[in-house]
N, C-alpha and C positions, 0 to 999 in steps of 0.2 A: 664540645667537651663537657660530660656531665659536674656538676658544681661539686659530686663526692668523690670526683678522683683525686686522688691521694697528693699526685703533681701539682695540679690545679691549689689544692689547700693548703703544698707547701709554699707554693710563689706566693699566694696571697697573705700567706704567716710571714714570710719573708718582707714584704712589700709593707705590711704595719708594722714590723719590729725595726723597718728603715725609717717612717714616718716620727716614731716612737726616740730611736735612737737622736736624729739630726735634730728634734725638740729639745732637747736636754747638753747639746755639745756646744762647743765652737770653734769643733776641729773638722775646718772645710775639706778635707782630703777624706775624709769620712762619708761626705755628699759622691765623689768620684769613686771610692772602693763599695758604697752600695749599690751605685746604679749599674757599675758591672758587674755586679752580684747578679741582681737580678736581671739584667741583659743576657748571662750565660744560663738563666735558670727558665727564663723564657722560651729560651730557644731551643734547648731539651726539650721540652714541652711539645715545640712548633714539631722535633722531629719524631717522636714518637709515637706524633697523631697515623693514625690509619686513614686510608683511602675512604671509607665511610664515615669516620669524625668530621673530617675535612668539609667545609665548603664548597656547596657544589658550585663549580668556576662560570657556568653559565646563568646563576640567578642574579637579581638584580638590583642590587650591585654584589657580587662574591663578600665584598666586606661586611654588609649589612648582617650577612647570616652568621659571620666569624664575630662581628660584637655581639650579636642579640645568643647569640652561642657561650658565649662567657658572660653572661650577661650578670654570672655571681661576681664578677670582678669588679671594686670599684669604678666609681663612673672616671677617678682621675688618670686610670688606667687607659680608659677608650684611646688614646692620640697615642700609646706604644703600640696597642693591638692596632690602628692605621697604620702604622710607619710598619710592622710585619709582614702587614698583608703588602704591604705597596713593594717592600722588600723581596717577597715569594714571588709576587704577580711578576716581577721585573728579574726574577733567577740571580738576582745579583751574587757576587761573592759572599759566604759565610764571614770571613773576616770586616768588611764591608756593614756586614748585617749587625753584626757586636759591636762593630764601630757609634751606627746609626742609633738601634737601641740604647747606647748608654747613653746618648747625649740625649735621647729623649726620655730617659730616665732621670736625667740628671734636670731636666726642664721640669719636671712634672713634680720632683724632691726638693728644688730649690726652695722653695716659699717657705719650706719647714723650718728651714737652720733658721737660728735668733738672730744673724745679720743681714738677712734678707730683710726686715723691717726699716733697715737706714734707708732703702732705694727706694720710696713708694713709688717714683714716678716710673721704673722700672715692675712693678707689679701686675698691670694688664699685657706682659709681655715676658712669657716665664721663661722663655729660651734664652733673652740679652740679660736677665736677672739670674738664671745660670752661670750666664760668659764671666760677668762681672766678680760674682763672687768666685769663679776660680779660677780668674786671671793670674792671679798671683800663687798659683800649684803648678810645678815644671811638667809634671807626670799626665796633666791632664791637657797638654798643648790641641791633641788634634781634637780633640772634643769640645775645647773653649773654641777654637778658629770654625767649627759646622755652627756653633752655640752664635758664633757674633756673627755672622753674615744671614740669619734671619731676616726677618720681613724685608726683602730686599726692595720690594716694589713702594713702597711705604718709606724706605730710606733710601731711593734715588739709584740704587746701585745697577750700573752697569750690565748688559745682558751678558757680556763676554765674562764678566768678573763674577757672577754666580756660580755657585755650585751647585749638583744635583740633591745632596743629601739637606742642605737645608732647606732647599728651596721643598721638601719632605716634610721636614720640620715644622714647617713654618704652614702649609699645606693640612698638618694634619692637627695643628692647634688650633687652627681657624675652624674647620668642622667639628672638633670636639668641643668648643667653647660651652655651646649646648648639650646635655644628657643626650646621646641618641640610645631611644627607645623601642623606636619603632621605623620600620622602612621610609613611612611618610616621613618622620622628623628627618631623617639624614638625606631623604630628597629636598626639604624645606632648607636644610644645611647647603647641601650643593646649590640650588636656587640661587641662595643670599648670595655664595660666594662668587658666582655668575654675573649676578648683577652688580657684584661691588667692586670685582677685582680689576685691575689695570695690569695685571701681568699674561705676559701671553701662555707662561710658561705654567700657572696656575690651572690654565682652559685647558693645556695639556692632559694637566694628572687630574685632573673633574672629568673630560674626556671618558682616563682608562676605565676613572670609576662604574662610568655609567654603560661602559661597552664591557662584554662577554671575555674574559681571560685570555690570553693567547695560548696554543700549545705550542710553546718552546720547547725544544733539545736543550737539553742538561749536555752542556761541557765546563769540562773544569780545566781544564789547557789544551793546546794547541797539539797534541797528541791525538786527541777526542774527533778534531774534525778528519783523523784519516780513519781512527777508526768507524766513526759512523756515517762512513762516505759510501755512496749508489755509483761512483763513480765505474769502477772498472765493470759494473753491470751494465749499467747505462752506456761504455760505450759499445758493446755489444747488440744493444736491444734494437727492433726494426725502430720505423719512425710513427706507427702508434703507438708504442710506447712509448717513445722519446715524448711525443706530444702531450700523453697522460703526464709524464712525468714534470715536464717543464712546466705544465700548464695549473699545478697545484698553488704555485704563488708567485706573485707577481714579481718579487725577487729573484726566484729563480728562472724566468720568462724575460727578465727587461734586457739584460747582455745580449741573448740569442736574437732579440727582437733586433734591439740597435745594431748587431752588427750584419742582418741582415738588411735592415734600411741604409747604411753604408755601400753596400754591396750591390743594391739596385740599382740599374742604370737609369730606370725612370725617375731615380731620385724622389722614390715618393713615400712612405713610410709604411713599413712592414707592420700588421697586426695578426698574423695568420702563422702561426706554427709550424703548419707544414711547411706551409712557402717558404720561411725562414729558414727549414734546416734543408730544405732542398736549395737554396739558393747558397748554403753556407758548404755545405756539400759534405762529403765521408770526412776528407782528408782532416779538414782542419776542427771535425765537430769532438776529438780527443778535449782539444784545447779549448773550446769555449764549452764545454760540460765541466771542465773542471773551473774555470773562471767562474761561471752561472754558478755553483754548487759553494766554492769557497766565499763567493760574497754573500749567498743567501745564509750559511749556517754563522758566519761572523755577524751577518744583520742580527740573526735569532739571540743572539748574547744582549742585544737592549742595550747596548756599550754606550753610556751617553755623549761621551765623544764620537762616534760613529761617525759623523756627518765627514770629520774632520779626520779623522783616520784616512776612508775613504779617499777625499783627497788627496793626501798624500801618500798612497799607494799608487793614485793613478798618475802621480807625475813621476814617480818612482819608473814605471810603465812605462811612458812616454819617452821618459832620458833611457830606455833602453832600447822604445821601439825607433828612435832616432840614428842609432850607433848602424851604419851600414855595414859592418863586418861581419855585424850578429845575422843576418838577414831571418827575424823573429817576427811571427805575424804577432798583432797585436794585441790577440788572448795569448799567448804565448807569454808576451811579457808583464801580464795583467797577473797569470796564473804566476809565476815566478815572484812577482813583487806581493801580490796577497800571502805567498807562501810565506815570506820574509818578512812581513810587517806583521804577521796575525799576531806573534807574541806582543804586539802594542793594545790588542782588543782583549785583554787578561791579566793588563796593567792597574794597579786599584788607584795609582796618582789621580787620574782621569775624574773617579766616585768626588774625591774631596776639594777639587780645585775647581776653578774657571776655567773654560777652554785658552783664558789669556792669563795670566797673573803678576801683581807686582811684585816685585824683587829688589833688592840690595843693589844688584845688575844692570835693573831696567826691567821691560815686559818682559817676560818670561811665554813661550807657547807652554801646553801641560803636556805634548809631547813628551815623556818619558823612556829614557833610553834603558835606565840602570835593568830593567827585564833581559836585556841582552848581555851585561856588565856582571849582573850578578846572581844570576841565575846556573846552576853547573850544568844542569840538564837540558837548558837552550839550545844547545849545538844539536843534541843527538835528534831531540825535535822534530827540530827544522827538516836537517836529515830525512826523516823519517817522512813527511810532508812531502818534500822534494821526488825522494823515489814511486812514494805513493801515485804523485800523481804525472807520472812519466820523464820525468826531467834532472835525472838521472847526471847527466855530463853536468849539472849547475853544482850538486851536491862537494864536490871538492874547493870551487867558486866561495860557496857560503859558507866552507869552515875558515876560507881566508880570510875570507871579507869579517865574519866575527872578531877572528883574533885581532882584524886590525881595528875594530871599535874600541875593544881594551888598551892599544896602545901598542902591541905588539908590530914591527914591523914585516912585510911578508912580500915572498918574492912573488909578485903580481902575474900572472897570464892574461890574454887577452879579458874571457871571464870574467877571472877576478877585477879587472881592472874597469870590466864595463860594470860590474854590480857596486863597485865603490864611486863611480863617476854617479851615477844614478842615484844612488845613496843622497851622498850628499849636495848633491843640485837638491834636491829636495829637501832637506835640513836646510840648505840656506833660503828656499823659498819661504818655510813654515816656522824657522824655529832661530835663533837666535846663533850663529855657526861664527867661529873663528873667519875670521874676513879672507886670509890666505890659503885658505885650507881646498876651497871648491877650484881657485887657480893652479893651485899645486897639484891636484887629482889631476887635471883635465892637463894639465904637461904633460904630467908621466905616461897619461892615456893618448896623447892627437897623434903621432905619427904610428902606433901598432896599431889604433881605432881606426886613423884616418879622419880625424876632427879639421876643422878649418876655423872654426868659430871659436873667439876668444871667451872669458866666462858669461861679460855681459849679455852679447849675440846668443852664448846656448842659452842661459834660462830662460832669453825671450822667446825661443824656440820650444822650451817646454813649456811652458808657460801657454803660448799658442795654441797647442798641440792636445793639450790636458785640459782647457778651459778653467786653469783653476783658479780656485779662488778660498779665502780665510773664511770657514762658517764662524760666527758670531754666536750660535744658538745651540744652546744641548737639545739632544734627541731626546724624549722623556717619551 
């Protein structure tokens, strides 16, 4: 971005009339109403840029060329322009990215205000000298809670109790400490923090730095992935295409693989594309292109719970591929449970929490439901998802099965009754579930289902089935 555009010199007007203002006050809500000033004035910026402003995503590192690019911007600025880029590179939410922004605005502002000087021992450490000083402002809650859970690695915390944005934070103060100048200095930067850090999750995001950008799809909800779905082409296309097509990424390669290594009798493991969709055959390659296709574009989201999502779609899967009434081959019920859970991978709870957290309650999972509760356009969605991708007779199932999340009670059919038993066996695998609630399901379902197994026997059975297990670790 040239140093005379007009944007550029209002942020940076902005950014000294904050510096200028927080010197002379000692009204801490002042520190929080400027850094979302310029969190929202930044990010105009970000969107404005053209395809040729931009950094090209393949140099080395993408971010080098975005600092040495504003390079009119103060040096205190360098760790907001990292936490952007880290923000674009990863397509996160816009709301997400405002969130992130202010609190690294608000890290980088703090020093200024005159009671920043009580805490010297907080000084080498401007994000918890942030926390502190606006601990006591109600309005700036989720921004103090990213602010204090910094240097996690250095304060002993927990890998399940981290969260992705500060664990950003805290990532991107560390290689700003020094002026980066030049390419070398920010490789000198990544070095140090190589050889100093103890966090695994730090090797991650130094990783992205130093590898080439990814080309993600842009989805903004769960609408997006029917529209920009190959599906109803692909099941049409011969089996070189099929091959070209599955063979672009590994994500969308690993289901057709596995369930053709399933499917051999020599029991030996499928690596050949063709073989795999000849061995998977016409009939059922509907259902594992649409499986292969929904996990790969939900992967594309960078969802930092992913690992954990995942998961719990797949026992979601299982407690349906288990119901012998449904007689559903196992991408069938893969494709049906991704369809139903995707509004969990466009959840922002996920951005600012632990995959575990503590509570009032107890552990808490960061499973968040209210996407379903309080969203009006979730129903239609899903819906729309459902038919997209042939499965048509579930579409009536899933408006039930909603209304009974809300509380509403509903006259259950088979269906419905297999999508709510499957449900919540997996809520009570993952997530903290009223104790009587997966027994109560599984009454009202054993003699239309044809169940035998009481609740403890079925979870061990999904559980079995699904291989599953609690990820501990965000996907960064």
């Amino acid at each position: 971005m040239p140093a005379d555009n007009p944007a550029l010199q209002q942020y940076q007007h902005l950014w000294q009339h904050s510096v200028a203002q927080l010197g002379n006050t000692t009204d801490i809500t002042l520190l929080l109403t400027l850094s979302r000033q310029l969190a929202v004035q930044r990010l105009v910026i970000a969107e404005a840029q053209t395809d040729d402003t931009a950094a090209d995503p393949t140099d080395m590192p993408a971010v080098t060329a975005t600092l040495l690019h504003n390079a009119a911007l103060p040096a205190a600025l360098q760790a907001t322009e990292l936490l952007l880029w880290f923000a674009q590179h990863y397509r996160w939410p816009a709301k997400v990215c405002r969130l992130l922004l202010s609190a690294g605005f608000c890290a980088a502002l703090a020093k200024h205000l005159p009671q920043a000087a009580q805490f010297a021992k907080l000084q080498p450490y401007p994000a918890l000298l942030a926390a502190k000083l606006l601990q006591a402002v109600p309005q700036a809650a989720a921004v103090t809670t990213l602010l204090a859970a910094c240097y996690p690695a250095e304060r002993n915390i927990a890998l399940w109790q981290q969260n992705p944005l500060s664990l950003l934070l805290t990532q991107c103060e560390y290689l700003c400490r020094d002026n980066i100048a030049s390419v070398a200095s920010l490789r000198q930067s990544i070095g140090r923090r190589i050889a100093l850090t103890k966090s695994d999750y730090e090797l991650q995001l130094l990783q992205r730095l130093l590898q080439p950008a990814l080309n993600s799809i842009q989805l903004s909800d769960s609408t997006d992935l029917a529209a920009m779905s190959q599906f109803h082409r692909m099941c049409d296309a011969d089996t070189k295409q099929l091959v070209l097509y599955l063979g672009q990424t590994v994500t969308l390669s690993a289901p057709v693989l596995a369930l053709a290594t399933e499917l051999n009798r020599q029991q030996q493991p499928i690596t050949d594309l063709r073989l795999a969709l000849n061995l998977i055959g016409r009939e059922q390659l509907p259902y594992i292109l649409a499986e292969a296709e929904l996990q790969a574009n939900l992967a594309e989201l960078q969802q930092p719970a992913q690992a954990l999502l995942h998961q719990f779609s797949f026992c979601m899967a299982q407690a349906l591929y288990l119901l012998p009434t449904l007689q559903l081959s196992l991408p069938q019920c893969r494709t049906i449970a991704l369809c139903l859970c995707s509004p969990l991978w466009f959840s922002e709870a996920a951005y600012t929490t632990g995959l575990l957290r503590r509570t009032t309650q107890g552990i808490q999972s960061t499973i968040d439901l209210r996407c379903y509760t309080q969203d009006p356009t979730c129903a239609s969605r899903l819906s729309t998802l459902l038919q997209h991708y042939q499965l048509q007779q579930w579409v009536k199932p899933a408006q039930q099965w909603l209304q009974s999340l809300s509380g509403d009670s509903v006259a259950a059919d088979n269906h419905t009754l297999a999508l709510l038993l499957a449900w919540h066996s997996s809520l009570s695998l993952f997530s903290p579930h009223k104790a009587d609630t997966l027994p109560r399901v599984l009454n009202l379902a054993q003699r239309p289902l044809q169940l035998t197994a009481d609740s403890d026997n079925w979870l061990q059975h999904v559980l079995a089935g699904s291989h599953c297990y609690y990820p501990l670790e965000l996907t960064l």
